[in-house]
VOBA-1610 file (N, C-alpha, C; in pm, whole numbers, padded with zeros to 5 digits, always signed):
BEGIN
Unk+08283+12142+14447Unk+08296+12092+14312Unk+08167+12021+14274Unk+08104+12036+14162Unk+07965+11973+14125Unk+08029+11923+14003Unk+07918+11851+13948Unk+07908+11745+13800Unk+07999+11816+13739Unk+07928+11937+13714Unk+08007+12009+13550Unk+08148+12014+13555Unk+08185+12044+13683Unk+08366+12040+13706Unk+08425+11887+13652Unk+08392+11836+13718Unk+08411+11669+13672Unk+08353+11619+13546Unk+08243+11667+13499Unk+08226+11631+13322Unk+08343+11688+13243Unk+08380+11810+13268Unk+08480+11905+13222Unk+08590+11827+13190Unk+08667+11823+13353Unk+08802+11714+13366Unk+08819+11582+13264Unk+08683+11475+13286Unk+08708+11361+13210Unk+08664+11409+13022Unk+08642+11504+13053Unk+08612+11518+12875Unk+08773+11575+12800Unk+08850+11665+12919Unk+09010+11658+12885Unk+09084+11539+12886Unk+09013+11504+13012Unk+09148+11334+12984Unk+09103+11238+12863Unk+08933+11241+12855Unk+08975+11129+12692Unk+09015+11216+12580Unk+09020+11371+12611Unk+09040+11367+12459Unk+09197+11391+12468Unk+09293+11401+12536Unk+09449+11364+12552Unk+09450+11232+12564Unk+09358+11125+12604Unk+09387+10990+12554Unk+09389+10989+12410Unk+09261+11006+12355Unk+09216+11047+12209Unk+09389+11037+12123Unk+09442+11180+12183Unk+09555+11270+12095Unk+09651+11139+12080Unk+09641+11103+12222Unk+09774+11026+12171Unk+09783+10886+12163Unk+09643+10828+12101Unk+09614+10723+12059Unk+09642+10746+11941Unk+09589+10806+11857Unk+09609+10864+11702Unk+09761+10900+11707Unk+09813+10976+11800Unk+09958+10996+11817Unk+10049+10842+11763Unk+09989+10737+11836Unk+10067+10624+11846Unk+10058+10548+11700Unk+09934+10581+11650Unk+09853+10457+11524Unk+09939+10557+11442Unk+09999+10666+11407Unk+10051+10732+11334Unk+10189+10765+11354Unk+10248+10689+11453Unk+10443+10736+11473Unk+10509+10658+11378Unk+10574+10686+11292Unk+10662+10651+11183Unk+10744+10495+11302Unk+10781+10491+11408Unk+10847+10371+11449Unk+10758+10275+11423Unk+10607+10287+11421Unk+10500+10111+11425Unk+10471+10115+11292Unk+10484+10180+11172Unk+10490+10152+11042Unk+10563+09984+11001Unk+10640+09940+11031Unk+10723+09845+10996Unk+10594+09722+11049Unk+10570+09725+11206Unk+10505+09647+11238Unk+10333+09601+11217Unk+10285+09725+11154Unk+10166+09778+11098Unk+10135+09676+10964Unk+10255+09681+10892Unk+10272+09665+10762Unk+10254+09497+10768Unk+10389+09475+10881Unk+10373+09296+10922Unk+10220+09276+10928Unk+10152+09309+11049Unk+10036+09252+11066Unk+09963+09293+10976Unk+09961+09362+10863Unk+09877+09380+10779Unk+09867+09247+10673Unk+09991+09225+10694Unk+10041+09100+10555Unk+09994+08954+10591Unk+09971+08941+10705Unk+09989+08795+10775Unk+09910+08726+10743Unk+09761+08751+10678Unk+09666+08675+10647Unk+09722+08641+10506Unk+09850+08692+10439Unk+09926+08651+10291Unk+09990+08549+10322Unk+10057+08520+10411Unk+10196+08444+10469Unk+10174+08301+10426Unk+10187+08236+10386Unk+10171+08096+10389Unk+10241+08006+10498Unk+10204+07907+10567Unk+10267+07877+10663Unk+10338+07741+10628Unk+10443+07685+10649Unk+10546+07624+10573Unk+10490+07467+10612Unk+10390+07483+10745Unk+10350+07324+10734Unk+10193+07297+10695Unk+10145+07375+10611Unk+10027+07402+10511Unk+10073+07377+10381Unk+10213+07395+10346Unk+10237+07327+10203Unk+10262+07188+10178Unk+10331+07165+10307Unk+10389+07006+10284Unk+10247+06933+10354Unk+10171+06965+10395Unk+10052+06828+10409Unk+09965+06800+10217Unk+09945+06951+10177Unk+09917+06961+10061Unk+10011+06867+09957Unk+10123+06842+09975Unk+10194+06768+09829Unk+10187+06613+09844
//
């Protein structure tokens, strides 16, 4: 077995890491949680209002 066999191999395994990284950032189940952490820098935090009044 030389280089090229083994360049070969790891160029299949990242790109089936690849697949199912994008697989994961795109499964309809992490939508919900996607959405959360998208919002969180909106959230106001409940003991940030009361030092303010």
């Amino acid at each position: 077995m030389d280089a090229g066999f083994y360049s070969s191999v790891v160029t299949v395994v990242f790109f089936i890491v690849f697949v199912l990284i994008v697989w994961w950032a795109y499964h309809r189940g992490n939508k919900q949680k996607f959405d959360d952490a998208a919002n969180l820098p909106f959230r106001e935090d409940p003991e940030d209002t009361r030092k303010s009044e």
